[in-house]
C-alpha positions as CSV (number, residue, x, y, z in Angstrom):
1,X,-2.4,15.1,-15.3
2,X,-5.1,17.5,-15.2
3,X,-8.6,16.6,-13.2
4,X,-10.4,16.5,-16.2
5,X,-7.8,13.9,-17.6
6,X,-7.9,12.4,-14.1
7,X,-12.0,11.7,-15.0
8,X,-11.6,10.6,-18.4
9,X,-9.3,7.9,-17.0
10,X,-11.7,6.9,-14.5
11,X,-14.5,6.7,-16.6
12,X,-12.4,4.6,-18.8
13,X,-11.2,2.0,-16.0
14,X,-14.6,1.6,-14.5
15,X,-16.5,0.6,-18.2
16,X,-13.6,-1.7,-18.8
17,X,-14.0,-3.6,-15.7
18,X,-16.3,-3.2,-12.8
19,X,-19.4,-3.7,-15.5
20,X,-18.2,-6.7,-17.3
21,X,-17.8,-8.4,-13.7
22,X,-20.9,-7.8,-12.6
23,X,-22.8,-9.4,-15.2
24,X,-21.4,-12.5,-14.7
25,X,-18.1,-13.1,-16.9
26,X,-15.0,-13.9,-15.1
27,X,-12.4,-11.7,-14.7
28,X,-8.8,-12.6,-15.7
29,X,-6.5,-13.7,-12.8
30,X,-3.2,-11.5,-13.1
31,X,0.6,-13.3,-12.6
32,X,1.5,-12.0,-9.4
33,X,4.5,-11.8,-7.3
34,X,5.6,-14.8,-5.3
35,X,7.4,-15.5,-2.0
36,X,10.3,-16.5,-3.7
37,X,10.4,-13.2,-5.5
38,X,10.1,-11.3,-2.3
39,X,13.7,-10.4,0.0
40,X,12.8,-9.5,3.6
41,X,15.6,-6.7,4.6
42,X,16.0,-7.8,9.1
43,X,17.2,-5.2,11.3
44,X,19.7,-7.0,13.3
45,X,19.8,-3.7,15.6
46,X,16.0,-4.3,16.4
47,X,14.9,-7.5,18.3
48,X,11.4,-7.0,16.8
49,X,12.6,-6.8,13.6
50,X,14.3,-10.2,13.6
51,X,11.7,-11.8,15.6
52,X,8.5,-11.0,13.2
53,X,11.1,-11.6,9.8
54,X,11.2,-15.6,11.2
55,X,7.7,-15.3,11.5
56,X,7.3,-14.5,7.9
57,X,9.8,-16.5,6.6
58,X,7.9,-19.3,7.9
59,X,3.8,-18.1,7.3
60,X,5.2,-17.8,3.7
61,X,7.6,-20.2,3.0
62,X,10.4,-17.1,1.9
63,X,13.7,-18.8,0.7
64,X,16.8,-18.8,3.6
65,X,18.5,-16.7,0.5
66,X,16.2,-14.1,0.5
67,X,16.5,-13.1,4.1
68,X,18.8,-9.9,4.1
69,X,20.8,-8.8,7.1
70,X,21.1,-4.7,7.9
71,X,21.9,-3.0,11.2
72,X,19.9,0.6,11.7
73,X,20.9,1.6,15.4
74,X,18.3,4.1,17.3
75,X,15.2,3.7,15.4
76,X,15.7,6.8,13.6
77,X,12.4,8.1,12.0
78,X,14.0,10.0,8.7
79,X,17.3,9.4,7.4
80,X,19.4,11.2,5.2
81,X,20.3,10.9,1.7
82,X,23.9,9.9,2.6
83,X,23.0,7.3,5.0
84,X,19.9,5.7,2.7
85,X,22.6,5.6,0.3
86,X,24.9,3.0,1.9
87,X,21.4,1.1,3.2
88,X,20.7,0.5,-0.2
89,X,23.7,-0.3,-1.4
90,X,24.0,-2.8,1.5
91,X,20.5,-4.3,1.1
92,X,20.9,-4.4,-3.1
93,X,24.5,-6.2,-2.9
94,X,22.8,-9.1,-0.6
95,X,20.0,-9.7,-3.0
96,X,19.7,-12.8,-5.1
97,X,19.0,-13.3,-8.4
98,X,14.8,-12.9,-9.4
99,X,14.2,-10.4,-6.5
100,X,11.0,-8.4,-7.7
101,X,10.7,-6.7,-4.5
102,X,11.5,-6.2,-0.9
103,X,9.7,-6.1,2.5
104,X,11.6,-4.1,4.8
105,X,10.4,-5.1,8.5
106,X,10.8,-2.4,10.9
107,X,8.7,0.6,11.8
108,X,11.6,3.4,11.4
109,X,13.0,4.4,9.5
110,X,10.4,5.3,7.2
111,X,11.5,8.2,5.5
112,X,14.3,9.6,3.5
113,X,14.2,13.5,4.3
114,X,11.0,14.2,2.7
115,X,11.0,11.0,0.4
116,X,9.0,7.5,1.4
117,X,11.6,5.3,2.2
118,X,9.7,2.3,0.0
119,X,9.9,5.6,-2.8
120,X,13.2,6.1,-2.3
121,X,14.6,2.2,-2.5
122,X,12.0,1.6,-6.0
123,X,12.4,4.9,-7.9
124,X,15.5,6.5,-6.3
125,X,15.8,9.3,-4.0
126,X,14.6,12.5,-5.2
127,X,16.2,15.8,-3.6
128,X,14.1,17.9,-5.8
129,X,10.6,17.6,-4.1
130,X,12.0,18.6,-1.0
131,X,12.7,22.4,-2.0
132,X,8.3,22.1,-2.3
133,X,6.6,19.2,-1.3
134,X,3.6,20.6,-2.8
135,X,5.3,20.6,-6.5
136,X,4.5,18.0,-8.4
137,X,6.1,14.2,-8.2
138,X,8.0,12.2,-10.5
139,X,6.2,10.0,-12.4
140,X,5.8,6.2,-11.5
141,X,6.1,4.5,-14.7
142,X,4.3,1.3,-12.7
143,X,1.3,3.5,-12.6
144,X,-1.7,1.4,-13.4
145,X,0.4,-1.3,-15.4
146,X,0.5,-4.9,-15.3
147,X,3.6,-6.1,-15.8
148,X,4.6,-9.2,-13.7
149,X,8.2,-8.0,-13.8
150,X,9.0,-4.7,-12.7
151,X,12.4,-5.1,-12.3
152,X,13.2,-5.8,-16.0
153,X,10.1,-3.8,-17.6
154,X,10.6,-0.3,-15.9
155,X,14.1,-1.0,-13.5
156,X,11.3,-0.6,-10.2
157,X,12.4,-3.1,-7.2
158,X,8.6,-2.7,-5.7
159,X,9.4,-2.3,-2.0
160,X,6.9,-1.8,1.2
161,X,7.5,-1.7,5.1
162,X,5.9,-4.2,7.7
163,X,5.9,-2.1,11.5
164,X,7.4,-4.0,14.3
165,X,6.1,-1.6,16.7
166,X,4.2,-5.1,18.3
167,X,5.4,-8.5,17.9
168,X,1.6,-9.7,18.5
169,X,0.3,-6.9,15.8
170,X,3.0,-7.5,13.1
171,X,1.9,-11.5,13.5
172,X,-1.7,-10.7,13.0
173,X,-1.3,-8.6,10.0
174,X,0.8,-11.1,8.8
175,X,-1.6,-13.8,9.5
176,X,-4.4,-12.1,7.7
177,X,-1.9,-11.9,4.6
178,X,-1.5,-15.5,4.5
179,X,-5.3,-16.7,5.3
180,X,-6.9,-14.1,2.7
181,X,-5.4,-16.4,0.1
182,X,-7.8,-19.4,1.1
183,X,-11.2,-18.0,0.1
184,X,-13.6,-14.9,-1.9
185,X,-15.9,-13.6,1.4
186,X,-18.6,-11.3,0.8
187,X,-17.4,-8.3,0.8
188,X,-17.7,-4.2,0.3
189,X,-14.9,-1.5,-0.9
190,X,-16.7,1.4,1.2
191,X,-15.7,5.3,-0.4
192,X,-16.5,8.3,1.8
193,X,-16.9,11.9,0.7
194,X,-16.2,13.8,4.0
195,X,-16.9,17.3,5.3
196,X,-13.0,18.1,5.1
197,X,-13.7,19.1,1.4
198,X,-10.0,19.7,0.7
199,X,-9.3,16.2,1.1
200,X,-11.4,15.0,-1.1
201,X,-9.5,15.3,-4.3
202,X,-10.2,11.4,-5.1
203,X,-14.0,11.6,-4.6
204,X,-14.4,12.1,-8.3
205,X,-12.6,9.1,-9.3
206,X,-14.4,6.7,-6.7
207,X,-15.8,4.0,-8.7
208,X,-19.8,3.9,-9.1
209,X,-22.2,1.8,-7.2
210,X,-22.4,-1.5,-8.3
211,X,-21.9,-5.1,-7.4
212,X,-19.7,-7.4,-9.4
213,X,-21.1,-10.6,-8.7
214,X,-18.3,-12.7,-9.7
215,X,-15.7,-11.2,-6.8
216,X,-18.7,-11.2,-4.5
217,X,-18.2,-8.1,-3.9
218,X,-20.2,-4.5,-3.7
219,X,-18.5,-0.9,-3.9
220,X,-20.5,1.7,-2.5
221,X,-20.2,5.8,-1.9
222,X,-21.0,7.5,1.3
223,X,-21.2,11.0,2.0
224,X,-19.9,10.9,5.8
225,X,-17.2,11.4,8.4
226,X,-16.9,8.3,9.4
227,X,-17.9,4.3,8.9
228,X,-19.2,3.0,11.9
229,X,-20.1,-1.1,12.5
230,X,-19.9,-2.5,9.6
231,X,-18.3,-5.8,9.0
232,X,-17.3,-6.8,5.9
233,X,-14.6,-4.0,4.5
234,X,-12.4,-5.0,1.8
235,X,-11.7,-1.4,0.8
236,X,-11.9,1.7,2.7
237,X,-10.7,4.9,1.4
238,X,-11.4,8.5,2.7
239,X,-10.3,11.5,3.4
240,X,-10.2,12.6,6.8
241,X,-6.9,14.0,9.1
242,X,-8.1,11.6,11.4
243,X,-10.6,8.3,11.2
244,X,-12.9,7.8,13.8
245,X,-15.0,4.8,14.8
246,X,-12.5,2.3,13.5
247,X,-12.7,-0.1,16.8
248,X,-16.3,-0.7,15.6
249,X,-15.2,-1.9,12.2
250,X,-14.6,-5.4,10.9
251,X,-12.1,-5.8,7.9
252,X,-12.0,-8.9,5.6
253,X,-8.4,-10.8,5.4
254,X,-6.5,-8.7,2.7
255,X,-8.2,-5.4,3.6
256,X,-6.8,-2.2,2.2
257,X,-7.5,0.8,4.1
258,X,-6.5,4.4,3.4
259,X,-6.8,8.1,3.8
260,X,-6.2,11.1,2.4
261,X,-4.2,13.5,4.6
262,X,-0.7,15.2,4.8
263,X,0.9,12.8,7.5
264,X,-0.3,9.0,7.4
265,X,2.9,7.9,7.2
266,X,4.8,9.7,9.6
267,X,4.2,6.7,11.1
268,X,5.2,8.0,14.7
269,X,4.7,11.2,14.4
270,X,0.8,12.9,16.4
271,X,0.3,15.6,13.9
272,X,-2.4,13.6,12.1
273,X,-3.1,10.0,12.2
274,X,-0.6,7.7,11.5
275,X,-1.3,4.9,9.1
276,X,-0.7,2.0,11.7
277,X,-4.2,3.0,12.8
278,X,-5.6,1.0,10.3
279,X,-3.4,-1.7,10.8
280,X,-4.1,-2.1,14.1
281,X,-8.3,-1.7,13.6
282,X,-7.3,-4.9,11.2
283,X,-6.6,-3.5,7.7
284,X,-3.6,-6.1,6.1
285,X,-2.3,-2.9,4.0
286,X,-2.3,0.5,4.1
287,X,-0.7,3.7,2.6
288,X,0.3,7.7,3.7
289,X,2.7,10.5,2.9
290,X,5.7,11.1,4.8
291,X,6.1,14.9,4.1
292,X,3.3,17.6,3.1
293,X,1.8,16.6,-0.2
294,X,-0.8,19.0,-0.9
295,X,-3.8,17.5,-1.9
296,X,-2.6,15.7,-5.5
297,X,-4.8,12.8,-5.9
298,X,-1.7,11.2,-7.8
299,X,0.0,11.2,-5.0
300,X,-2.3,8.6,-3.1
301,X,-3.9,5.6,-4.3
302,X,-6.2,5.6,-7.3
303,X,-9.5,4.6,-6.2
304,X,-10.3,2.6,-9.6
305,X,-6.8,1.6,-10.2
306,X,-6.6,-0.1,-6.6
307,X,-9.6,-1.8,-7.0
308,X,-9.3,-2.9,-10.4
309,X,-5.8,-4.6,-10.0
310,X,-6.8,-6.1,-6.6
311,X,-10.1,-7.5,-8.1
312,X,-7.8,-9.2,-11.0
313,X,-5.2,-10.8,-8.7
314,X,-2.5,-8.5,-7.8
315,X,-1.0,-8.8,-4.9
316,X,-1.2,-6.0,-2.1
317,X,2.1,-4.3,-2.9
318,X,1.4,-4.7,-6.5
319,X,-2.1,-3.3,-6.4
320,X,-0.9,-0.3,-4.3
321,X,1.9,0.7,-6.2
322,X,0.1,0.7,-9.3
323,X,-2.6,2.5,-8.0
324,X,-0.2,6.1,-7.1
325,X,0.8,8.3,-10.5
326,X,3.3,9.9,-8.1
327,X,4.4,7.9,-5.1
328,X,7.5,10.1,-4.1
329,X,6.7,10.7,-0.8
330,X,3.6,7.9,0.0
331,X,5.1,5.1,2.1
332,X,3.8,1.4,1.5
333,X,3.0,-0.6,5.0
334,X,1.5,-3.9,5.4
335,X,1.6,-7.7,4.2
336,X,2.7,-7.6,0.6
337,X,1.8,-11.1,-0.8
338,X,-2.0,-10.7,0.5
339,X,-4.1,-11.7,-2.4
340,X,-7.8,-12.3,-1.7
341,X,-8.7,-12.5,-5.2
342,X,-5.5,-14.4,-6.4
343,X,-6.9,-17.7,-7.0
């Protein structure tokens, strides 16, 4: 999609939605994806892993059946296409019936050569982006749509990865999951335009200055490196190689958090800063590339898409992945069933 395509989209999302909201009406509630049509995929190799799946299982009430037993020995960060296959094929031929998506709870691996691992499970492995990262992605066909099913409607098992790097960590992110379902706080998406101009390919489709009064909430546009002391973050999107400040911030239960750069999810790698950053500052969700992107907006989150699909009920997996056009090599991490605006 061209930029000027990109814009006309945009423009198109924001009048249909943020608008409306803030004069008053209600905005619809979207079906979302419950804990019974979640699997949790355990690392039996990784005490972690087994330790913070209980956890779950319990802070969300995940059916016994849905708990899905794999061994990955070593903690290997990237994996290759042969071995992904027979993890998938291991993971798929334990699933039960009405699975819509899975939560895979271990920090590595998290990438299939230069695929996402979450990418590769939901749309397949694709051996063609690694002769240029930079090309162009396939296509998500979930891509800003709001089908409840994903499974039937476009053959997409949504999939996202909780770390297990800390027991204590993992339990707090998902803690903030489960309590973000109790009430609408006051709250802000923050959007920064940074001096790192190449990374701000999404600054054109941030969503305008408003506040939509019926999700309590108030999206505002800076033009800075960095967010420093504010407390009340619902979003935060940027585009920076590396975030600064983010001990000073407070993020609402829910939170997405994001940035625009070639490595956030080479989780463990120190190239560039690794998406657990903002899981650890207190985000609940989060998102990065696993390989060089170049600077595609479609291959990160959709400012507007996020935030309209969060706003009307979707869950956090569901709002991210409809947010990326191409999600090849972007790698999902958090709580998947937060939904702070799910009631």
């Amino acid at each position: 999609m061209t930029l000027r395509a990109a814009l006309i989209v945009s423009a198109a999302l924001m009048g249909a939605t943020p608008c409306v909201w803030a004069q008053g009406a209600p905005a619809p509630t979207a079906q979302r994806l419950l804990p019974r049509q979640l699997a949790l995929v355990v690392n039996d190799a990784e005490p972690n892993s087994v330790t913070i799946a209980e956890y779950y299982r319990k802070a969300r009430a995940i059916p016994a059946a849905n708990i899905i037993h794999v061994s990955i020995p070593g903690k290997p960060q990237r994996l290759d296409a042969a071995r992904f296959r027979a993890l998938k094929d291991s993971i798929d031929s334990q699933l039960p019936a009405g699975i819509e998506a899975v939560l895979m709870v271990w920090t590595a691996p998290y990438a299939v050569e230069c695929n996402a691992i979450t990418a590769a499970y939901t749309m397949g492995f694709d051996p063609g982006q690694c002769g240029n990262t930079c090309a162009a992605s396939r296509p998500s066909a979930y891509f800003n749509a709001t089908s409840a099913h994903p499974v039937a409607d476009f053959r997409m098992r949504l999939s996202m990865l909780l770390p297990t790097e800390s027991v204590a960590q993992a339990k707090a992110v998902i803690d903030r999951g489960v309590v973000s379902g109790f009430r609408v706080p006051n709250a802000t998406a923050y959007y920064l335009v940074t001096s790192q101009a190449a990374r701000n390919s999404r600054a054109e489709l941030f969503p305008r200055d408003a506040y939509l009064a019926a999700k309590k909430i108030r999206t505002k546009t800076l033009h800075a490196d960095t967010l420093e002391g504010v407390k009340d973050i619902m979003i935060y999107q940027t585009g920076m190689a590396k975030v600064d400040k983010l001990d000073s911030l407070g993020f609402l239960p829910g939170a997405l958090a994001d940035h625009l750069t070639s490595f956030g999810g080479d989780l463990l790698g120190t190239s560039q800063m690794s998406s657990l950053r903002w899981l650890e500052a207190g985000a609940t969700a989060s998102y990065g590339s696993v390989s060089e992107p170049c600077n595609h907006w479609q291959k990160f989150p959709h400012p507007t898409v996020l935030l309209k699909h969060y706003l009307n009920g979707s869950s956090a997996i569901e709002a991210y992945w409809r947010s990326v056009a191409w999600p090849t090599q972007g790698l999902f991490i958090g709580e998947p069933l937060a939904a702070p605006y799910g009631r």
